[in-house]
Structure formats: structure tokens, C-alpha cells
C-alpha positions in Angstrom: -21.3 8.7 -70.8 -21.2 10.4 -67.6 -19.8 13.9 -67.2 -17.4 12.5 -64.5 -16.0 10.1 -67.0 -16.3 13.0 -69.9 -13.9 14.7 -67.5 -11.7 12.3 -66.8 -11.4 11.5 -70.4 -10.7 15.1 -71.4 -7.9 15.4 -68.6 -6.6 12.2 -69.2 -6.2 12.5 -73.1 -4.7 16.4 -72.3 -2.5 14.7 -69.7 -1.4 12.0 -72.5 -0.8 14.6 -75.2 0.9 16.6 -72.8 3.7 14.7 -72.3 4.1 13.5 -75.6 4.8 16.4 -76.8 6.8 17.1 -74.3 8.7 13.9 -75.2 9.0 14.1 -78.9 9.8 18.1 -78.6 6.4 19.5 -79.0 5.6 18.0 -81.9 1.9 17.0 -82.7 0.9 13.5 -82.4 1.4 11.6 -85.7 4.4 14.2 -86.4 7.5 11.4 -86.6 8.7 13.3 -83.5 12.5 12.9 -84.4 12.4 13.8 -88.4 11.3 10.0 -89.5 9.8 8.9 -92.6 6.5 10.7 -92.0 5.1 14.0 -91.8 1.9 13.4 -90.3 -1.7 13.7 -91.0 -2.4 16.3 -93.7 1.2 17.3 -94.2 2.6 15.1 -96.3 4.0 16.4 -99.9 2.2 16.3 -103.6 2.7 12.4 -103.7 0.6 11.6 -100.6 1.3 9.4 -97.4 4.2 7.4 -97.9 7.1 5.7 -96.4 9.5 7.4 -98.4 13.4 6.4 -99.4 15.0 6.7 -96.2 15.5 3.6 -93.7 12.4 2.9 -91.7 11.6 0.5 -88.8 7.7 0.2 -88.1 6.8 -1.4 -84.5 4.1 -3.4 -84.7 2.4 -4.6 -81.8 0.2 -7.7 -82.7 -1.6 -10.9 -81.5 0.6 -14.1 -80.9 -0.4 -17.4 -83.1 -1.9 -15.7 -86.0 0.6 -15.8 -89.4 -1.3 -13.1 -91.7 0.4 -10.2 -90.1 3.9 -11.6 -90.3 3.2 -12.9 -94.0 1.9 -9.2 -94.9 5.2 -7.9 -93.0 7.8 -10.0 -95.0 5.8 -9.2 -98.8 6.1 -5.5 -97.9 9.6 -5.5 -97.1 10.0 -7.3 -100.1 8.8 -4.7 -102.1 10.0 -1.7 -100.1 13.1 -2.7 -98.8 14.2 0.4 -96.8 11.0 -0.6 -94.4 11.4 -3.0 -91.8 9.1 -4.2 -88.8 10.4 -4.9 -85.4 7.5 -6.9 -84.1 6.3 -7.8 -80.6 3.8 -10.7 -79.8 1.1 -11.2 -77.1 -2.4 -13.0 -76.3 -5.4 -11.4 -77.4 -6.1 -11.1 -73.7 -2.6 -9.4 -72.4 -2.9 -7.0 -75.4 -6.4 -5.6 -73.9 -4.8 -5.2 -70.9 -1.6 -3.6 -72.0 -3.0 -1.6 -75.0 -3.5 1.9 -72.7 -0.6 1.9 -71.3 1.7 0.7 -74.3 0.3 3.1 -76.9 0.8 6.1 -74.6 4.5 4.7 -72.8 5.9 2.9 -76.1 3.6 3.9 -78.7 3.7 1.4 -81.8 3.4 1.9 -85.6 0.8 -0.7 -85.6 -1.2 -2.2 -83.0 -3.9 -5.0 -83.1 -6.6 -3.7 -81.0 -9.1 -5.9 -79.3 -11.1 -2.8 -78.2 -10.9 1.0 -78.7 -13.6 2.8 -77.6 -11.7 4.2 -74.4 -8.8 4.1 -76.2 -10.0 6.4 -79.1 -11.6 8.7 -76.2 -8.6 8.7 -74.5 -6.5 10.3 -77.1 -3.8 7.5 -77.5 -5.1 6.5 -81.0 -4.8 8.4 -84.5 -7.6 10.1 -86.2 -7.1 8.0 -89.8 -9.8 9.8 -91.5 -7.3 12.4 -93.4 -5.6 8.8 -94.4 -9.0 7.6 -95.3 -9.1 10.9 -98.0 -6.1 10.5 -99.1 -6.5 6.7 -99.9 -10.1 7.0 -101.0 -10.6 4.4 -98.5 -14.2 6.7 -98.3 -15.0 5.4 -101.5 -15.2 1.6 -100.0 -18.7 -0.2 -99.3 -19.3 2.1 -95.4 -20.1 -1.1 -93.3 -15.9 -2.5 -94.0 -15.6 0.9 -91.9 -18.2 1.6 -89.8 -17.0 -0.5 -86.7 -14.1 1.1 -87.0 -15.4 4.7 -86.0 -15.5 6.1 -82.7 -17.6 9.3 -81.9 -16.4 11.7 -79.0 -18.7 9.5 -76.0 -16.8 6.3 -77.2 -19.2 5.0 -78.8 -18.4 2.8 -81.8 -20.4 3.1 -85.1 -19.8 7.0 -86.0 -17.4 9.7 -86.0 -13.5 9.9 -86.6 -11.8 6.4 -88.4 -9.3 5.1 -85.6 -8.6 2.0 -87.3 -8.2 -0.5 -90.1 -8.8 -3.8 -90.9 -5.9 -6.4 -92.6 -9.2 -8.1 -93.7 -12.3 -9.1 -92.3 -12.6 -11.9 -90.1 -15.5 -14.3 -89.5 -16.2 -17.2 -87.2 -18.1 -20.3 -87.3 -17.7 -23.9 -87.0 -15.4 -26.7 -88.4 -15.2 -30.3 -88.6 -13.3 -33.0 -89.3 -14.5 -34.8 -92.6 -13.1 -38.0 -91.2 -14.6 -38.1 -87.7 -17.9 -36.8 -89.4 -18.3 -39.4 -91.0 -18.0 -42.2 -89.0 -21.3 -41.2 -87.1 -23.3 -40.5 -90.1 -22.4 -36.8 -90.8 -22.5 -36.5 -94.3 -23.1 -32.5 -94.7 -22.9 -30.2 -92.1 -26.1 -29.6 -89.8 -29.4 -27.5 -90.8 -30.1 -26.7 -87.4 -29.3 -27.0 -83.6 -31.1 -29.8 -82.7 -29.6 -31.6 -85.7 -25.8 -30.6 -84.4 -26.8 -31.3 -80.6 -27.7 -35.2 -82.1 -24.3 -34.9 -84.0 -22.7 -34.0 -80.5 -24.0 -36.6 -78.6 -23.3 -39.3 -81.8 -19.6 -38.3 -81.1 -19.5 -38.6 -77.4 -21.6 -42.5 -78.4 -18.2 -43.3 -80.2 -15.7 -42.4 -78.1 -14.9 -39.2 -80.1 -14.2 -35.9 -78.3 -17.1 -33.6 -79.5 -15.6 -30.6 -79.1 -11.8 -29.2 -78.4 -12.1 -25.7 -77.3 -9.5 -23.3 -76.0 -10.9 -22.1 -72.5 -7.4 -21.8 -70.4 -5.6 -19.0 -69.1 -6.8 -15.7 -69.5 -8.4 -16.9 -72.4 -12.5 -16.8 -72.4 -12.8 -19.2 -75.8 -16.2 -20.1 -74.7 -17.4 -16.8 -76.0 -17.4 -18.2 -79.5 -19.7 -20.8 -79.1 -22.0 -18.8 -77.4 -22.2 -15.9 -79.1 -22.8 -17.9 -82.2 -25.7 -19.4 -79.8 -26.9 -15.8 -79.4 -27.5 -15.0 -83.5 -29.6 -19.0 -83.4 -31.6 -17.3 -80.8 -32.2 -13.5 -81.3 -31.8 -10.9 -84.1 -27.9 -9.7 -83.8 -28.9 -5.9 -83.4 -29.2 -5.8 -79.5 -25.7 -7.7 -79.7 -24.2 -5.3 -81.6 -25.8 -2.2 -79.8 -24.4 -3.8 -76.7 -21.0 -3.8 -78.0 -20.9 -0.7 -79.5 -22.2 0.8 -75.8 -25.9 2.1 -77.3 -27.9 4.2 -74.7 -29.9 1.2 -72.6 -28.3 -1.9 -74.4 -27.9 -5.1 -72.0 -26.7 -8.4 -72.8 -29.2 -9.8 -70.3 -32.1 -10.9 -72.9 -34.1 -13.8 -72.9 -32.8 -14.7 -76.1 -29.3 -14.5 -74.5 -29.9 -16.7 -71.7 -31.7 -19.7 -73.4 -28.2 -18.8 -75.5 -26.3 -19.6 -72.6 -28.3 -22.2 -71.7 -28.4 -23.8 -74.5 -23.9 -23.8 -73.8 -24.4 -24.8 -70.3 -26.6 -28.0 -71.4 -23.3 -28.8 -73.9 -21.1 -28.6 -71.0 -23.3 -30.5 -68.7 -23.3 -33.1 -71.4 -19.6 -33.3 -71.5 -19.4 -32.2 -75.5 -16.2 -30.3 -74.6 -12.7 -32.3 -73.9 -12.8 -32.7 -70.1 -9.5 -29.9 -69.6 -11.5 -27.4 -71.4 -10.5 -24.6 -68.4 -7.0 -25.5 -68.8 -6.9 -25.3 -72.9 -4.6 -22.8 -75.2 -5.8 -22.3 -78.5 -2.6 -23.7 -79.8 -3.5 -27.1 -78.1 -6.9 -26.7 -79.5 -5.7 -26.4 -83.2 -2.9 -29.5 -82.6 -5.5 -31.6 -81.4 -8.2 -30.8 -84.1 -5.3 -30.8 -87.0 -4.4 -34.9 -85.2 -8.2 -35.4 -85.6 -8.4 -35.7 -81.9 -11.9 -33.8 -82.0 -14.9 -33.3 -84.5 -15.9 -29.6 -84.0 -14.1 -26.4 -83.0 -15.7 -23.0 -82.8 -12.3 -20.8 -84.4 -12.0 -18.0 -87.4 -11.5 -18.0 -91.2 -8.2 -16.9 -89.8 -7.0 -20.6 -89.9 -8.9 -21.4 -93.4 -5.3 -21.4 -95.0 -3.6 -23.5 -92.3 -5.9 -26.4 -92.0 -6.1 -26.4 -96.0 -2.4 -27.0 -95.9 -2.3 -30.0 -92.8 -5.6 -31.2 -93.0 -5.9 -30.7 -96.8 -9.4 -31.9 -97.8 -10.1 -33.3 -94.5 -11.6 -30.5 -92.5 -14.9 -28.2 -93.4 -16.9 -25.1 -91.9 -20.1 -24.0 -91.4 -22.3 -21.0 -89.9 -23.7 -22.1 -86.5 -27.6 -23.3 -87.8 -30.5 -21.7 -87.0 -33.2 -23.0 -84.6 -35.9 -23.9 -87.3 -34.3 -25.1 -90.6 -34.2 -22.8 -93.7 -34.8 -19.8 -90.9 -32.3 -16.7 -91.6 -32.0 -16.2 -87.9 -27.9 -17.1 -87.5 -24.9 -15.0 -87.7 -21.5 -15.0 -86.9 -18.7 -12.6 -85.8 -17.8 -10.5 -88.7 -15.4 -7.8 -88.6 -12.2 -6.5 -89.4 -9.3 -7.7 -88.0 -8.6 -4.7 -86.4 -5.4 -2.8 -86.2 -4.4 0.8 -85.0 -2.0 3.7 -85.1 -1.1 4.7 -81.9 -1.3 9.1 -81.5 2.4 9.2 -81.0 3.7 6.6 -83.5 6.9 7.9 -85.3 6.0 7.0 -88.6 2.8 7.4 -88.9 2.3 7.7 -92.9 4.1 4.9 -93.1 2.1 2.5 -91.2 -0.7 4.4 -93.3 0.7 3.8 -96.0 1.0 -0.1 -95.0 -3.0 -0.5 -94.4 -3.6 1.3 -97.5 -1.2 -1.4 -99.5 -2.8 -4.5 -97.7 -6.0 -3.8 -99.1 -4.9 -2.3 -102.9 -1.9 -4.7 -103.4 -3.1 -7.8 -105.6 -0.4 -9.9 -103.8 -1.0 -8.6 -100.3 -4.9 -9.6 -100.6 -3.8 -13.1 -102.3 -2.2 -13.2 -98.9 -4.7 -12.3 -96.9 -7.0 -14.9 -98.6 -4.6 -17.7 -98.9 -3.0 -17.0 -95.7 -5.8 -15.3 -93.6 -8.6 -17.3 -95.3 -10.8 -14.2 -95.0 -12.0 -11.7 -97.6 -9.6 -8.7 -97.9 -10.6 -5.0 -97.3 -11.1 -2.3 -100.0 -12.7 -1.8 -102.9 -16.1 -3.7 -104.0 -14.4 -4.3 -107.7 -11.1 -4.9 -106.3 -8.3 -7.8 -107.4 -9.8 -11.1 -105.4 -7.7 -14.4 -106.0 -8.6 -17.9 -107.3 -9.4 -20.4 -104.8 -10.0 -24.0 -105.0 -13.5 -24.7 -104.8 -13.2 -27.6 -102.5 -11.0 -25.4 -100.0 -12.1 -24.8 -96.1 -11.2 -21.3 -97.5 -14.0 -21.0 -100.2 -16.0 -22.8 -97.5 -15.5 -19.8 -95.1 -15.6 -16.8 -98.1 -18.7 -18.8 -99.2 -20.3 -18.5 -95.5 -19.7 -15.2 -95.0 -21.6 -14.1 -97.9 -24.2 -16.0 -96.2 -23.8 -14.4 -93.4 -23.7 -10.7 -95.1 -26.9 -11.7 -97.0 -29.0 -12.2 -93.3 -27.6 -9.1 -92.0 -26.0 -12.0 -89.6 -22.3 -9.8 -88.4 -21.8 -8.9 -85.4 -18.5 -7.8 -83.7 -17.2 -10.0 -81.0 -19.0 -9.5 -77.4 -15.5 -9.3 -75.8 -14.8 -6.2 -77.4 -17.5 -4.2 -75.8 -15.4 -2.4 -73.2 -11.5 -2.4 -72.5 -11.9 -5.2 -69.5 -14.8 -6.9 -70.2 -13.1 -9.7 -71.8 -10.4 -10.3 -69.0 -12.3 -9.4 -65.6 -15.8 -10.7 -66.8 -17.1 -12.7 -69.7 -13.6 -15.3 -69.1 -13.7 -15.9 -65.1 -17.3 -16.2 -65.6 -17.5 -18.6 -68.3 -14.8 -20.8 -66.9 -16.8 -20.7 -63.9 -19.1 -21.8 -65.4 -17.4 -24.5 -67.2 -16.4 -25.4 -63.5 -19.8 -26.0 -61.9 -19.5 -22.5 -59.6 -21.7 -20.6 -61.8 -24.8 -20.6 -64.0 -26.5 -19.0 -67.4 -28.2 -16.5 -65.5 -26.1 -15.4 -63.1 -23.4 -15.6 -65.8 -25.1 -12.7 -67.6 -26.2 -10.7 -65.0 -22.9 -10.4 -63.8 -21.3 -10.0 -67.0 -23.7 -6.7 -67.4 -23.6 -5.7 -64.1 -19.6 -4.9 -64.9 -20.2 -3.6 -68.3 -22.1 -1.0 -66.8 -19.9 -0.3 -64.5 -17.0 0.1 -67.1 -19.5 2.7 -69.3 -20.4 4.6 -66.4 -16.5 5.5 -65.6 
């Protein structure tokens, strides 16, 4: 980091604090301002963070589409019924944009946060590691918790905790059983030549290849080809990149015959032909109507498509170059959720995390629900699943994934605008014909340098 930009950080987070406290009566950040439910970081009585007995309303901030949180919300209240959530929505996209200002000018409880490296930095996020103590969240496996540290440069990977996961999230690949089998698909692909045949069978019979959400503001291109990216290249440099290490570039040579390798699918027409103009919910209608045979998407719809496409759909991990190779990977991390530094009741949301990952029916949720492995404990509670499930499907491919050293976090998280102002026009540019691979990637790190060197 630059010492202009350590500057401007320092000032900017004094400035922040500054008026919160002059807001909330010159009480610290985290303090409840107006005597709420919590005390704070580190002040809280014999029995530890809590919500206590009084009435409490948590904001929560999250992303739009996406049941879990919602779910989790409802058991909670449920079980503690003086706590309620007041919860606002918005695209994953509109949330990066909006996370500075809204944590700082109408700070949430909880916040999903696509990135927060500046935003840790800045000041404008809570320091959860006196939580962490409390919880004995310290005493989980390190890597649940490693992506979610940020060190005083704002660079992810060490120093203070600023955030927790509801579970952790993996992507990949699924199909529909149906369309699979009508051109010859009878297991799912040992390696990329094998799926580009499978992609081309499909176009041969009139099936759409691939539905992919690529519309708006919305760069859903990324998931393909970062899953290209692990087929290619170790995930380290990928990760390194994200998490802003000294020299990292997303310019390799194993990224661009990545990229490549996407711009051949496109070329070929594997994608529906209003792929630029595609939501993800029109993505996930079409592919739940069997109007596609792949999408690229999350364990986060595991639970959905076992319930309207029950024993119909599968998943796999994007296959390697050479069969039986462990070069793949996938995006692997916690589904990532924040306390803002002026929150009201911070204990409370605290507390919240802490109960997602120790309830036994809050992490039946998050399998059932979020089709993704729950945080916490290596011994902890884990539910029964059907074995024939697209959810044991996905729990079974992330330990896969785990065993390769194969997780990466997602490359739209690297800075706070490198998802909206870069990687998305350029992708759908590239979708459109008006850019390439190469220049694709060279522009795409020619603005995440620029965002590191502010």
C-alpha cells in the first residue's frame, strides 16, 4: 500500500469514527449507542455476548435471491422471540457499491459483504476477534477463518477477524440428468475436453448448452472462468491476487489460455444467445424447466433444486485438463457477513453468527437450505442427507476440493470495484465481440492496480 493511500485511510477512518461518535453521543463503535441490547466488545457481563431480554431489531443488510439468510432469521426469532430482523435486499453487485457508504451513513447489524479489504481499513467494520474469544470461534479448524482476516495494509489472510461466515460456499457445475442423457452423458465429465464434446453434443440436439446469468451489473461469466483458471494453473497466484499479495497479477499464461479456453465456448455459441441480457433468476427458472444442460452456480441452490428438480439435476467440480490430474478447484469460502463499526447491537448480531454455526437446527438449515457445509467446530452436529441428493453431491465435492488444496475465494472480490467497473463490462464485452482474452486480462489488472495503489 502506498503512503498516500495509508494516509487517506487513516484520515478517512478518523473522519468516519469521528462523526459517529459524534452521532451516537461519543460512544465507541460497537457501543449500542442509545442503551440497546449490547454492550460492546469486551464489555459485556459474566454470561458473555448476548442479545439479552429486552426487545431488539437487528438490520441486516444482505444479498437478494438467496433464502439461507432469511430461513436462519425466522428459526432465531423462533427461539428468541424478543429479537427481530428488519431486512433490506440487494444484488451482489449494488451491495459492493453501496457497502462504504451504507455501513458508515446507516450502519447495519449484519451485512453480507462481497469485499472488505478497504472496508476493514477504513474503519467501518467491527474487530470480531474479542467475539471470536468469547465464542471459542479460535478453537475452529484456522482456514474457516483465515479469509476472513484483514491486516492494517488491507490485505486479507492475517490480522484482526472482521467477519463471519453463515457457512461456506462452493461453486461448480450442474446438470440436468434428463438432458444428459439424451446425448450420451451418463456420469459427469473427467476432463475438459470430455465436457467441451458434451457441449457441442448439446448444441447437435438442439439443447441450449449452457444458461448463464451475464445481464445487468452482473459479471456471471466469472464463474466459468475462474473455474477454467484452477483446470489450468495451481490456485495460489489466484488467491494471492485476491487477497492483494505484493506483485500478484491476474495476467498469467495459465489465466489467459483460461480465458481462452471461455472465449472458444462463446464463439461456439455454448451459452443461450441473450447471455448479456440474463439475471440469475432467469438462469435458475430456465435450468429448473430443463431449458439448459449446465449452469456454473453455488451449493447455495443444492436445497432448491433438490426440492423442484428432485433427482433430476447433479453437480460436479469443473475437470481437470488431464484425467485423474488434481489440478481443479473451485470457489470455496464463507458466505461472508459483517458487523458494521457503528451497529447498535453489536453483541447481538455476535451472538447470531456464533448461534448459526453451534445451533444443531440452524446448521440443518444451512445444509438443507444453503446446501453447503456449516461453520464451526470440526466434531460439530452435521445433519443426515440423502445420499442421492444434489446436496451430498456438492458436500461430497467440496471435500474433493479441500483434499487438492483446490479453494480459492472468488476473483470479484479482490478490490471494492473490481467486480462492477472491470471484470463485468469486460466480460460482457467480451461476450459481445468488442473485446478479447488478452486484452480482457490486461485491463482487468491494469484497474486492480490502480484500485491497490489508492
Amino acid at each position: 500500500m502506498s503512503q498516500s493511500r495509508k494516509a487517506r485511510a487513516a484520515l478517512s477512518g478518523g473522519i468516519v469514527l469521528a462523526a459517529a461518535l459524534a452521532l451516537i453521543g461519543c460512544a465507541p463503535p460497537g457501543s449500542g449507542g442509545g442503551g440497546g441490547s449490547s454492550s460492546g466488545p469486551g464489555n459485556w457481563g459474566p454470561e458473555g455476548p448476548v442479545c439479552g431480554p429486552d426487545e431488539v431489531v437487528l438490520d441486516a443488510y444482505i444479498e437478494t435471491g438467496f433464502p439461507l439468510p432469511k430461513e436462519l432469521f425466522d428459526e432465531f426469532t423462533k427461539q428468541y422471540p424478543n429479537v427481530t430482523f428488519d431486512v433490506r435486499e440487494d444484488q451482489f453487485a449494488v451491495l459492493t457499491q453501496n457497502a462504504p457508504r451504507v455501513l458508515q451513513d446507516d450502519p447495519p447489524d449484519l451485512m453480507r459483504l462481497p469485499q472488505m479489504s478497504e472496508l476493514a481499513s477504513g474503519g467501518l467494520l467491527l474487530d470480531l476477534d474479542p467475539y471470536a474469544e468469547a465464542f471459542g470461534w479460535t478453537d475452529w479448524p484456522a482456514s474457516q477463518l483465515v479469509q476472513l482476516r484483514v491486516d492494517d495494509e488491507g490485505r486479507r489472510g492475517d490480522g484482526p477477524l472482521y467477519a463471519m461466515g453463515l457457512n461456506f460456499s462452493m461453486t461448480g457445475v450442474f446438470y440436468n440428468k434428463d438432458l444428459a442423457a439424451q446425448i450420451g452423458m451418463t456420469e459427469p465429465p473427467s476432463t475438459l475436453a470430455e465436457l467441451d464434446g458434451y457441449l457441442q453434443a448439446a448444441k447437435d440436439a438442439g439443447i441450449t448448452p449452457i444458461a448463464q446469468f451475464n445481464g445487468g451489473a452482473t459479471g456471471g461469466l466469472l464463474f466459468p472462468l475462474q473455474l477454467l483458471m484452477a483446470s489450468y494453473g495451481p490456485t495460489e497466484p489466484i488467491n494471492d491476487w485476491i487477497f492483494q499479495a505484493e506483485g500478484a497479477t491476474i495476467d498469467t499464461p495459465d489465466n489467459l489460455k483460461a480465458a481462452e479456453h471461455l472465449q472458444r465456448w462463446v464463439e461456439a455459441g455454448y451459452f443461450a444467445p441473450d447471455v448479456n441480457s440474463m439475471d440469475y433468476a432467469q438462469m435458475m427458472s430456465r435450468f429448473i424447466a430443463g431449458e439448459s444442460l449446465f449452469i456454473f452456480n453455488g451449493d447455495w441452490e443444492s436445497g432448491n433444486l433438490d426440492t423442484n428438480m428432485a433427482g433430476k439435476a447433479g453437480f460436479f467440480v469443473m475437470p481437470p485438463l488431464e484425467e485423474g490430474s488434481d489440478r481443479f478447484g473451485a470457489m470455496s469460502a464463507p458466505l461472508t457477513y459483517g458487523i458494521s463499526a457503528f451497529a447498535e447491537h453489536p453483541d447481538c448480531a455476535a451472538f447470531f453468527l456464533n448461534w448459526v454455526a453451534t445451533d444443531d437446527t440452524a446448521r440443518t438449515i444451512t445444509v438443507e437450505v444453503g446446501g453447503s457445509h456449516p461453520m464451526g467446530a470440526a466434531d460439530a452436529f452435521m445433519p443426515e442427507v440423502d445420499p442421492g441428493s444434489v446436496t451430498a453431491a456438492t458436500l461430497e465435492a467440496g471435500t474433493l476440493v479441500n483434499e487438492v488444496n483446490g479453494a480459492m475465494d472468488f476473483i470479484a472480490n479482490a478490490t471494492g470495484s473490481i467486480y462492477a467497473q472491470s471484470w463485468t463490462p469486460n466480460i460482457q464485452q467480451l461476450v459481445a465481440g468488442q473485446q478479447d482474452a488478452a486484452g480482457m486480462l490486461s485491463a482487468v489488472q491494469a484497474d486492480y492496480e490502480a484500485d491497490v495503489a489508492k
